[in-house]
TORMI-337622 format. One record per residue (C-alpha): residue number from 1; residue in one letter; y, z, x. Coordinates in steps of 0.2 Angstrom, whole numbers, plus 2048, in hexadecimal, padded with zeros to 3 digits. Layout:
+-----+-----+-----+-----+-----+
|   n | res |  c2 |  c3 |  c1 |
+-----+-----+-----+-----+-----+
| NUM |   A |   Y |   Z |   X |
...
+-----+-----+-----+-----+-----+
REM end
This chain:
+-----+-----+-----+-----+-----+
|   n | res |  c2 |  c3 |  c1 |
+-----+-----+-----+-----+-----+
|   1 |   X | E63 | 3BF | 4FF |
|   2 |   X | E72 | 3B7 | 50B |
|   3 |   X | E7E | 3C3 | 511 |
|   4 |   X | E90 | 3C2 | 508 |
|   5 |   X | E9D | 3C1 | 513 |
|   6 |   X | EAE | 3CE | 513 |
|   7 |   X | EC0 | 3C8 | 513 |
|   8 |   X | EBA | 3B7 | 50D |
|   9 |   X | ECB | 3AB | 508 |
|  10 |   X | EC2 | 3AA | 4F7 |
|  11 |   X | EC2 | 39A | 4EA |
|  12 |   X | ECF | 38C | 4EC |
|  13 |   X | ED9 | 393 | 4DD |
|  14 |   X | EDA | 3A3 | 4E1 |
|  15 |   X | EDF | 39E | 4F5 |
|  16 |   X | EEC | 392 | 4ED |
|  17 |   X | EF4 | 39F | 4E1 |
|  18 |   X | EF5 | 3AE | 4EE |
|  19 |   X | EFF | 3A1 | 4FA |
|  20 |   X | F0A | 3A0 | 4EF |
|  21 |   X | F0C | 3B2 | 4EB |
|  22 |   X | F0D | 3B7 | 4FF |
|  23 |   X | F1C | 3A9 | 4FF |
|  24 |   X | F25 | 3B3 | 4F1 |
|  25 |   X | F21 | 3C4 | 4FA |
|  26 |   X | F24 | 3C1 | 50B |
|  27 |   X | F36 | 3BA | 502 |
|  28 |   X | F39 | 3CB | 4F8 |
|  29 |   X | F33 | 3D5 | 509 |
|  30 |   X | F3F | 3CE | 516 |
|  31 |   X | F4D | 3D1 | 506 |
|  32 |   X | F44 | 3E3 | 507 |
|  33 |   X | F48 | 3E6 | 516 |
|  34 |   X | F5A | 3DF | 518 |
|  35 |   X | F5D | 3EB | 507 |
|  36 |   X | F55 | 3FA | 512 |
|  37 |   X | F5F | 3F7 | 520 |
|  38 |   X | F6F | 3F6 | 516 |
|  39 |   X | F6B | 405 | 50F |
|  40 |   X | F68 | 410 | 51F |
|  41 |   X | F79 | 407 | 528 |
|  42 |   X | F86 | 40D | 51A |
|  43 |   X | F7C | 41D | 518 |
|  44 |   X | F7D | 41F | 52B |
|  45 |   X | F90 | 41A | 52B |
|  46 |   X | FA1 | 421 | 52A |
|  47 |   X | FA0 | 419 | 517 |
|  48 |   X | F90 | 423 | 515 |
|  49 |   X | F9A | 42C | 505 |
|  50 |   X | F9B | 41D | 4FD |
|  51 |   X | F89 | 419 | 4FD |
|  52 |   X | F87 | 428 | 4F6 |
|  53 |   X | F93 | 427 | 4E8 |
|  54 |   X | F8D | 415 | 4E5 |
|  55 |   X | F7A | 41C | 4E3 |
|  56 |   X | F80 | 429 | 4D9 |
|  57 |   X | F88 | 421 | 4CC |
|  58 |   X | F83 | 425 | 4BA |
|  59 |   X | F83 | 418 | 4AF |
|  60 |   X | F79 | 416 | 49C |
|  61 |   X | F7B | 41F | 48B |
|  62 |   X | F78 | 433 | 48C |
|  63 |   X | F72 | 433 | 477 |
|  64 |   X | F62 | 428 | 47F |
|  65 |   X | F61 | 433 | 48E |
|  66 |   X | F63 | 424 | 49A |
|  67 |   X | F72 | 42A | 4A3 |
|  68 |   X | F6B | 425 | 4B1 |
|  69 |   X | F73 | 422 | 4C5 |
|  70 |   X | F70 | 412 | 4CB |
|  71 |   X | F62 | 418 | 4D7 |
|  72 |   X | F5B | 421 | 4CA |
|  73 |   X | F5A | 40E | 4BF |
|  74 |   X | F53 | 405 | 4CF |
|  75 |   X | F44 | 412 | 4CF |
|  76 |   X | F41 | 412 | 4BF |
|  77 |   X | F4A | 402 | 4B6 |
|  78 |   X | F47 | 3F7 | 4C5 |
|  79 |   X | F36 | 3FB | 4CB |
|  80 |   X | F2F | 3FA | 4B9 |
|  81 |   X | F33 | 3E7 | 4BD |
|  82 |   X | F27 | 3E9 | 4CD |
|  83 |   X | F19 | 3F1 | 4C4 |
|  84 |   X | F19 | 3E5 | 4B7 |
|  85 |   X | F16 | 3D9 | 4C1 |
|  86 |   X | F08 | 3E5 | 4CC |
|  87 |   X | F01 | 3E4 | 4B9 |
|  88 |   X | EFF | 3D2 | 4B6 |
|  89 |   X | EFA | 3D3 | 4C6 |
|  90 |   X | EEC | 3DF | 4C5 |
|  91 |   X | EE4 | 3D6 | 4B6 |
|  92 |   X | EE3 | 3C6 | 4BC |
|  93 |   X | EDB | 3CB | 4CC |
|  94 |   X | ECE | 3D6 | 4C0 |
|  95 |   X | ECD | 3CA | 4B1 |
|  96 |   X | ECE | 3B9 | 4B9 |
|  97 |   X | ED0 | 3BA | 4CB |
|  98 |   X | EC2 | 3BC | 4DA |
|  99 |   X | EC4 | 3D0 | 4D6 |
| 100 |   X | EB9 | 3CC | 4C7 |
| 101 |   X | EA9 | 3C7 | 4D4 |
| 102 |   X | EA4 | 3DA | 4D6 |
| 103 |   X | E9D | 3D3 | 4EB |
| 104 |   X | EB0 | 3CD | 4EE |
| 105 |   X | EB7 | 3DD | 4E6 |
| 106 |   X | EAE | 3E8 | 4ED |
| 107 |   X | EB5 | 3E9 | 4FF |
| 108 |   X | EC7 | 3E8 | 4FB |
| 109 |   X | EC5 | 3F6 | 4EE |
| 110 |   X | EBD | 401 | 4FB |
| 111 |   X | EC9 | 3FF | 506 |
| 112 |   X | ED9 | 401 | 4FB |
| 113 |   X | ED1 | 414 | 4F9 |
| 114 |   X | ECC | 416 | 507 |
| 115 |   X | EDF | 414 | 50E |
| 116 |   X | EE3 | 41F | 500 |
| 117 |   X | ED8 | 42E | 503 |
| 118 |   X | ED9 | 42F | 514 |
| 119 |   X | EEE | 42F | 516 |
| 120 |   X | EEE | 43C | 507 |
| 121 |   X | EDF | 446 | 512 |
| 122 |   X | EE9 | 447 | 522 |
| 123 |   X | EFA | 44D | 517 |
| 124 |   X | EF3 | 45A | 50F |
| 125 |   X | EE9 | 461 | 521 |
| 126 |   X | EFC | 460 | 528 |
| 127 |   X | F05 | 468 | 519 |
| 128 |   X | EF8 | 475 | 513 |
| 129 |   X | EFF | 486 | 510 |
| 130 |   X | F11 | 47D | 50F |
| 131 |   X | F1B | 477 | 500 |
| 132 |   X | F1A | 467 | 504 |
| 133 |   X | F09 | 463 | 4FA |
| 134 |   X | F0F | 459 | 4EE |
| 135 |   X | F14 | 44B | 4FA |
| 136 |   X | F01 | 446 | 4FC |
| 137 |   X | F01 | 437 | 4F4 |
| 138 |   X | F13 | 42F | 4FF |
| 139 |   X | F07 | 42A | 50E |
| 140 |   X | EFA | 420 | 502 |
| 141 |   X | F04 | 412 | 4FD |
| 142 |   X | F04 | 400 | 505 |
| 143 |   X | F15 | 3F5 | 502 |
| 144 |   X | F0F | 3E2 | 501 |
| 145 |   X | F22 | 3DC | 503 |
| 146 |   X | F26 | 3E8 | 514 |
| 147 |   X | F14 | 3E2 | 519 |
| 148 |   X | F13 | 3CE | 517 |
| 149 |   X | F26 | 3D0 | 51E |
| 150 |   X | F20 | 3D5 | 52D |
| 151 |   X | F0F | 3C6 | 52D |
| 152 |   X | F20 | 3BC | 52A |
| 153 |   X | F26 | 3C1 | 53B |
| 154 |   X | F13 | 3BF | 542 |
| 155 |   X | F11 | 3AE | 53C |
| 156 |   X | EFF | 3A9 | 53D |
| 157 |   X | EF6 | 3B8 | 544 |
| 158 |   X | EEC | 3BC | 534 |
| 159 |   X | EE0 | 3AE | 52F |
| 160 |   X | EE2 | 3AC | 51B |
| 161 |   X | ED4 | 3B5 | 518 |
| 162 |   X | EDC | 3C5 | 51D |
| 163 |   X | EED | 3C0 | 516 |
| 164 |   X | EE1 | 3C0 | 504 |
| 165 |   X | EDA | 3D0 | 508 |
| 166 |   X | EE9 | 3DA | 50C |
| 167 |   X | EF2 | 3D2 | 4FB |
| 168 |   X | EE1 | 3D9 | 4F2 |
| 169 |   X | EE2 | 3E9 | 4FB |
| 170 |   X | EF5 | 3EA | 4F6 |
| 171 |   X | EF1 | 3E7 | 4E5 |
| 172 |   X | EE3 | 3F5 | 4E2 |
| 173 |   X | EED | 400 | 4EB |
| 174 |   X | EFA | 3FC | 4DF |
| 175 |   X | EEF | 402 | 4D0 |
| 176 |   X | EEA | 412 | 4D9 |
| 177 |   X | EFE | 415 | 4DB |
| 178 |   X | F00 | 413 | 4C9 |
| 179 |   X | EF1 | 41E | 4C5 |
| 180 |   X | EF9 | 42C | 4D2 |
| 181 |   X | F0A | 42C | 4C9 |
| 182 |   X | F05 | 42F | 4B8 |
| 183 |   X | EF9 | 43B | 4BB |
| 184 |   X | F01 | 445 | 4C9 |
| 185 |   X | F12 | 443 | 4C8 |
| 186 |   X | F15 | 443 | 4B6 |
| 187 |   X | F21 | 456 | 4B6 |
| 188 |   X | F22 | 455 | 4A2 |
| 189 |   X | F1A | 44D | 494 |
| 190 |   X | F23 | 449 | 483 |
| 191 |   X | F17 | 444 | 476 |
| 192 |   X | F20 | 43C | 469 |
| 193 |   X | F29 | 42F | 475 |
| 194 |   X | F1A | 42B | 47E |
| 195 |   X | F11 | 428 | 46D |
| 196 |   X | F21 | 41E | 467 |
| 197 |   X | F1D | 413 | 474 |
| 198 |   X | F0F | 40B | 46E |
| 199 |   X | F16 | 407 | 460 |
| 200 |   X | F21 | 3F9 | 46B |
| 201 |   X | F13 | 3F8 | 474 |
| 202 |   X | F06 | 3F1 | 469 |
| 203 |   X | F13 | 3E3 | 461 |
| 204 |   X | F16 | 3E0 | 474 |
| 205 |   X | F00 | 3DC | 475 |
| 206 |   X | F01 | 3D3 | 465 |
| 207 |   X | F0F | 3C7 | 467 |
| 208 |   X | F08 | 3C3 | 47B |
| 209 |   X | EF6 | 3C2 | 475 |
| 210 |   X | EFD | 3B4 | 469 |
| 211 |   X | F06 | 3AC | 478 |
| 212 |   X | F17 | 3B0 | 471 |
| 213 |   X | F21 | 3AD | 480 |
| 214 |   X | F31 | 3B0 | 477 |
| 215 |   X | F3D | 3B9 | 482 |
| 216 |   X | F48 | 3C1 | 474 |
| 217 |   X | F39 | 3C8 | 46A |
| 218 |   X | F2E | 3CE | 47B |
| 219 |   X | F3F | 3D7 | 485 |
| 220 |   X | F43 | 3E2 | 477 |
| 221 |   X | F33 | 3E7 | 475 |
| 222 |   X | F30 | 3EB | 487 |
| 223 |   X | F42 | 3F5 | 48C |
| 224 |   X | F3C | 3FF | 47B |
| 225 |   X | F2C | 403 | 481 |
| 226 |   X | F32 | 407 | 493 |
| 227 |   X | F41 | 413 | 48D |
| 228 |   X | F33 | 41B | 481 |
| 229 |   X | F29 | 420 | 491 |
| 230 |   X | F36 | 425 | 49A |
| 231 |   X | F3C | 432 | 48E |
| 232 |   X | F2B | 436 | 48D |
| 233 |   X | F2A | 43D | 49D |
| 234 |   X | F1E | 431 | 4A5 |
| 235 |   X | F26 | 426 | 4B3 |
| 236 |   X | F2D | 418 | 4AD |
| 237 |   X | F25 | 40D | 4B7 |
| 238 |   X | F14 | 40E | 4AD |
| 239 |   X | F1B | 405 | 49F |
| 240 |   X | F1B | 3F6 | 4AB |
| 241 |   X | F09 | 3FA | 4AF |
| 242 |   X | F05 | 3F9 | 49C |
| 243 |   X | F0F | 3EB | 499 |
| 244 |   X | F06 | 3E0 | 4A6 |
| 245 |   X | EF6 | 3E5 | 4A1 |
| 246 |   X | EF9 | 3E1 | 48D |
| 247 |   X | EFC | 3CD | 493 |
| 248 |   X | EED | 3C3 | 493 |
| 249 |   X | EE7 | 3B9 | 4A0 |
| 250 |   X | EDB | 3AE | 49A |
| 251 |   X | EE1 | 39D | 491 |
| 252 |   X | ED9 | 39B | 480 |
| 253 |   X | ED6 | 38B | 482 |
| 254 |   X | ED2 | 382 | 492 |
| 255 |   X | EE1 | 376 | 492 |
| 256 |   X | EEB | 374 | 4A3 |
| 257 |   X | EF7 | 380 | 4A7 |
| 258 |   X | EFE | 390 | 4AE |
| 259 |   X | EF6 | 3A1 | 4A1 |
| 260 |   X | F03 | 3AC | 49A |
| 261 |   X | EFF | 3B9 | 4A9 |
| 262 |   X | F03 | 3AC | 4B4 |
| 263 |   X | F12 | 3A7 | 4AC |
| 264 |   X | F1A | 3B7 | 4AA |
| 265 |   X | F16 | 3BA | 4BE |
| 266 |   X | F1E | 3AB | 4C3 |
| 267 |   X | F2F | 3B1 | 4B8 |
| 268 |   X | F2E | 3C3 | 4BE |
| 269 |   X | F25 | 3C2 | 4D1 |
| 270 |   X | F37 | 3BA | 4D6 |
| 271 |   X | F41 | 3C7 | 4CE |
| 272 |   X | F35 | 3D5 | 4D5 |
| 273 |   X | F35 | 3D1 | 4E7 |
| 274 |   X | F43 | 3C9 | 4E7 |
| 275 |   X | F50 | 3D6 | 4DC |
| 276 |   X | F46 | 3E4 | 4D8 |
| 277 |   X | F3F | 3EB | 4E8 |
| 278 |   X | F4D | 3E7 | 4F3 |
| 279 |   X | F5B | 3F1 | 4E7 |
| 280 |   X | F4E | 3FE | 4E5 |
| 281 |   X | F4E | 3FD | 4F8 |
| 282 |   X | F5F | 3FD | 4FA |
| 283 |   X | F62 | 410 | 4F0 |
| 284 |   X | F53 | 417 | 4F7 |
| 285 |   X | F53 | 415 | 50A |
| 286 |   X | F64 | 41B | 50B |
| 287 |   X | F61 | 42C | 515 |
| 288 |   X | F70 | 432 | 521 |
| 289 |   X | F66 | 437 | 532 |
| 290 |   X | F72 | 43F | 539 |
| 291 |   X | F6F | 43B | 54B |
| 292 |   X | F61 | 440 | 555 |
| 293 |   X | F60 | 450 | 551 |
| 294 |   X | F5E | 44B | 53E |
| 295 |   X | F4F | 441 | 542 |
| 296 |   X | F48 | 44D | 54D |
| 297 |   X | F4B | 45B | 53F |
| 298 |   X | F44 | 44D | 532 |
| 299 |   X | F34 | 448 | 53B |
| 300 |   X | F31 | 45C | 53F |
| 301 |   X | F2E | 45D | 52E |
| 302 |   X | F1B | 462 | 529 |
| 303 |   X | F1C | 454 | 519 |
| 304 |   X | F25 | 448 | 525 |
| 305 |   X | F17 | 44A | 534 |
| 306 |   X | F09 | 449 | 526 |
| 307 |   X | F0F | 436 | 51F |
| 308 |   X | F13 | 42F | 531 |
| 309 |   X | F02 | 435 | 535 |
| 310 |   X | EFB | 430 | 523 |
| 311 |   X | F05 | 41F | 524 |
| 312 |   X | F00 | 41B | 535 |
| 313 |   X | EF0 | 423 | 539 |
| 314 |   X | EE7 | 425 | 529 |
| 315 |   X | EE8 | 414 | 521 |
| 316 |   X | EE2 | 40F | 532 |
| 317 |   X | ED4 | 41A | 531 |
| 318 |   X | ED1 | 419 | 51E |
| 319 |   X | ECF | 407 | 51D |
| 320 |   X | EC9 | 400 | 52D |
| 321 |   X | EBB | 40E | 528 |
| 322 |   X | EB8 | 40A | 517 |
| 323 |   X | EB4 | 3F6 | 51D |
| 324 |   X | EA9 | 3FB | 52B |
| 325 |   X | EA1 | 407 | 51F |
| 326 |   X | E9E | 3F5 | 513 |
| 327 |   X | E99 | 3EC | 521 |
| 328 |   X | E8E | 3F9 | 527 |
| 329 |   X | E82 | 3FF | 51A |
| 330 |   X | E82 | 3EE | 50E |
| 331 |   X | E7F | 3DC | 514 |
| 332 |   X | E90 | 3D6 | 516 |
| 333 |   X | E98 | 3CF | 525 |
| 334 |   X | EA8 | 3CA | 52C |
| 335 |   X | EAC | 3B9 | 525 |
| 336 |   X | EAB | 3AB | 534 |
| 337 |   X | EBC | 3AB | 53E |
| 338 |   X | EBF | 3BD | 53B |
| 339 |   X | EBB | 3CA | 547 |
| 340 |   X | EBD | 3DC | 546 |
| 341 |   X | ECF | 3DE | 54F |
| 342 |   X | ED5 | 3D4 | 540 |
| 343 |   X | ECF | 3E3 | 534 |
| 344 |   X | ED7 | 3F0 | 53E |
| 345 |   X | EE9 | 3E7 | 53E |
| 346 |   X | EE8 | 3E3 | 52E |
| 347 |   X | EE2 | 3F8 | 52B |
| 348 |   X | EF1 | 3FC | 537 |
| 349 |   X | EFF | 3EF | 52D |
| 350 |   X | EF9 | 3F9 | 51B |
| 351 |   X | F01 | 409 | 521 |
| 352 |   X | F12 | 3FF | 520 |
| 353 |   X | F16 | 408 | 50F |
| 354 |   X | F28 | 408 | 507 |
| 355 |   X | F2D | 407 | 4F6 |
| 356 |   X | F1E | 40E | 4ED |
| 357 |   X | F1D | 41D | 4FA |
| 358 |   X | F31 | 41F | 4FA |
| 359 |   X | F30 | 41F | 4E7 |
| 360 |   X | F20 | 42F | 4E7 |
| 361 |   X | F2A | 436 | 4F2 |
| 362 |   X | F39 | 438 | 4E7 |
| 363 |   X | F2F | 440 | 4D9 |
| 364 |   X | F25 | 44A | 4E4 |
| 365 |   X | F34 | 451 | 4ED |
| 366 |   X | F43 | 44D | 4DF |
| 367 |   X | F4E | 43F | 4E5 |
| 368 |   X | F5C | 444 | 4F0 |
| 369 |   X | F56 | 456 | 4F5 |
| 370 |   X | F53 | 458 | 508 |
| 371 |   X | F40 | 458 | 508 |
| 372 |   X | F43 | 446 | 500 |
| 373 |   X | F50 | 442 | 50D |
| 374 |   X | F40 | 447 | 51A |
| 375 |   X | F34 | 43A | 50F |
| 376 |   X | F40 | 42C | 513 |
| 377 |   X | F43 | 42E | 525 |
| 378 |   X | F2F | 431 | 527 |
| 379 |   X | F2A | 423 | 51C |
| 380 |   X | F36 | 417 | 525 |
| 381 |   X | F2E | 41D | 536 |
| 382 |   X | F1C | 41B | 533 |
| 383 |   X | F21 | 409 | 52B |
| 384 |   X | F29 | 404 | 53B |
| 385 |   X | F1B | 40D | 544 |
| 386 |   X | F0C | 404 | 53B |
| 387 |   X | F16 | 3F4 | 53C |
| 388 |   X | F18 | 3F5 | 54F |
| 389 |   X | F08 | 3F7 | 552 |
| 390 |   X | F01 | 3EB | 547 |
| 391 |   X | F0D | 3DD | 54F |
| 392 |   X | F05 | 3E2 | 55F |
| 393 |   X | EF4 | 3E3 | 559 |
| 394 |   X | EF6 | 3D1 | 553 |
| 395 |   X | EFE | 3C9 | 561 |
| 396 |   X | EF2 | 3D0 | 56D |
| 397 |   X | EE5 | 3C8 | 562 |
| 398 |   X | EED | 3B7 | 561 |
| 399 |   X | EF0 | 3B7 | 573 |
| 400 |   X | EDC | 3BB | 577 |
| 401 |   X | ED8 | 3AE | 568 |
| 402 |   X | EE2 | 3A1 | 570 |
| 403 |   X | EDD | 3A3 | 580 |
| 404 |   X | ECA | 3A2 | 57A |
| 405 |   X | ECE | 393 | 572 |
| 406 |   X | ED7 | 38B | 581 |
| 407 |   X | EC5 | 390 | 58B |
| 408 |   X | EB9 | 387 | 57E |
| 409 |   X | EC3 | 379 | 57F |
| 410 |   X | EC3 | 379 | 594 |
| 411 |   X | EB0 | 37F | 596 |
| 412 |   X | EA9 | 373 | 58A |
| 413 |   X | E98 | 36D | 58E |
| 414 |   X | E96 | 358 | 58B |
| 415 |   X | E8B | 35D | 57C |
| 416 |   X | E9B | 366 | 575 |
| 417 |   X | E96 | 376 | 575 |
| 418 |   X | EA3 | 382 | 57B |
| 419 |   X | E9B | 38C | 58A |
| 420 |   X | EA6 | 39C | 584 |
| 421 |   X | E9B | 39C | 577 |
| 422 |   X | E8D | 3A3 | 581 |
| 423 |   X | E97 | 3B2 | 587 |
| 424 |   X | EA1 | 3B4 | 579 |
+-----+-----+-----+-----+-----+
REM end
């Protein structure tokens, strides 16, 4: 039986639609970051008040108990938008996309759990006997944006293959978000809401499983099915989650042609990354350090020191493990080109985590409060940390790659066989 290789690029299609999703996030990431770094300048200023006032602003009708402040609609109005799309996304990888080969699923699904356990393991050893428990899941989370803004900056130190894997990891790791905030940070559950909502809901699944693509009929539906949930005490998010999943991927017919899923991404992935995440950006990374002594007294902090060491350590560890592990004990190997330095900074680049962390940090620690404000500054560091060390580990291995390159092309035998091959 041949050996199947990890980190493969994958089918043509699949390569070819993926480009074209890392172009649209490595957009919304940079537009991440520039929302971040707004954020923490005005919080950090003279005009910091105004930030505040700005964030805090309550708009919406009180009778529909969506008086909401702005901040409060990025996370849960905003974001909804993002995890639609993590939806459509999701599917298609599972229904239609290399996911479905359980061989090419495998590794990237491992690994996405494996950067979850371990950053949630290392919280809860530097938190136990605290009240900061709740906070396990902040350091689990990988943001794709933050991340493929940073390979932006890099250029071409990750060969495609691994620019594939880290999107496949982001998007299983996604789907293991989702599952962690409806389970574990739902504080109350309504019933009735949460059974109106299927109501909306399945017209919603009818009209998209005919291929209705009419915007009046399928918007209604979806803001009804999304304020439903969210009076029903589940994060609000999750109706996106359930919206994605109910459109189909798979064409009825085998005409040319984008599927509805693909359709709907290509509408919404611009509006996600390129509105969505950075206003949700904007109101959440606004934390006022207060010098260093507020950063000292933030990082101090036992939940803080467990998601830098979660964000930076243990995604490390967790999926740079998990591979090995793959590799290890089936019969897959490193695809040609690849080497294991290019798993570890692609393990080290995943503990850049933002907005789905920043958002689990909110519920955990109810946003504004002064734990919360400690999430942010702790989330921000290891971000920077990870991403740091990451850009370093990659250039180091361009640098020794391009230099190997330069010796195969000097030391090559007249039969054309590099001699650096021989002491490679």
């Amino acid at each position: 039986m041949s050996q199947a290789n990890l980190l493969r690029r994958g089918s043509w299609v699949e390569a070819r639609r993926i480009a074209e999703v890392l172009r649209n996030e490595t957009v919304g990431g940079i537009l991440l970051l520039a929302g971040a770094v707004l954020a923490l300048v005005w919080a950090n200023s003279r005009w910091s008040d105004g930030y505040v006032s700005v964030r805090d602003t309550v708009v919406g009708p009180h009778a529909l108990h969506l008086d909401l402040s702005l901040g409060e609609w990025a996370a849960d109005g905003l974001l909804a938008i993002f995890f639609f799309v993590a939806g459509l996304e999701l599917k298609r990888e599972f229904v239609a996309g290399d996911l479905r080969d359980p061989r090419r699923a495998t590794v990237p699904v491992a690994a996405a759990v494996g950067g979850v356990a371990v950053p949630a393991l290392l919280y809860v050893a530097f938190n136990l006997g605290g009240d900061g428990l709740s906070g396990w899941a902040v350091p689990t989370a990988t943001d794709i944006a933050f991340a493929l803004a940073v390979l932006a900056v890099i250029g071409s130190a990750l060969p495609p293959a691994l620019r594939t894997f880290l999107l496949t990891l982001a998007v299983v790791d996604d789907l293991l978000a989702i599952v962690v905030i409806a389970l574990f940070y739902t504080d109350h559950l309504s019933v009735w809401p949460l059974l109106g909502a299927l109501i909306p809901l399945a017209a919603f699944t009818v009209l998209v499983q005919r291929r209705v693509r009419v915007w009046w009929l399928l918007l209604p539906l979806a803001v009804l099915t999304w304020g439903l949930v969210h009076a029903s005490g589940v994060h609000a998010t999750v109706a996106g989650v359930l919206l994605g999943f109910a459109v189909p991927v798979l064409r009825r017919t085998p005409t040319p042609g984008p599927g509805l899923a693909e359709h709907f991404e290509h509408r919404f992935r611009p509006i996600s990354a390129g509105v969505a995440v950075p206003v949700f950006a904007f109101f959440a990374a606004g934390v006022t350090v207060e010098g260093l002594e507020g950063l000292r007294t933030a990082l101090t902090d036992r939940a803080a020191i467990g998601i830098v060491v979660g964000l930076v350590a243990g995604k490390t560890i967790g999926i740079f493990l998990t591979t090995w592990i793959v590799a290890r004990f089936t019969r897959a190997r490193l695809d040609e080109g690849l080497a294991w330095v290019d798993v570890l900074g692609l393990a080290v680049l995943s503990g850049i985590g933002f907005t789905v962390s920043l958002l689990i940090g909110e519920l955990a620690f109810g946003a504004g409060s002064e734990r919360d404000e400690h999430v942010k500054v702790a989330v921000l560091t290891g971000s920077v940390l990870a991403a740091i060390l990451a850009t370093a580990i990659l250039r180091v291995r361009n640098h020794v790659y391009r230099r190997i390159r330069q010796a195969e092309a000097v030391d090559a035998d007249d039969d054309g066989i590099p001699d650096v091959y021989q002491t490679r």
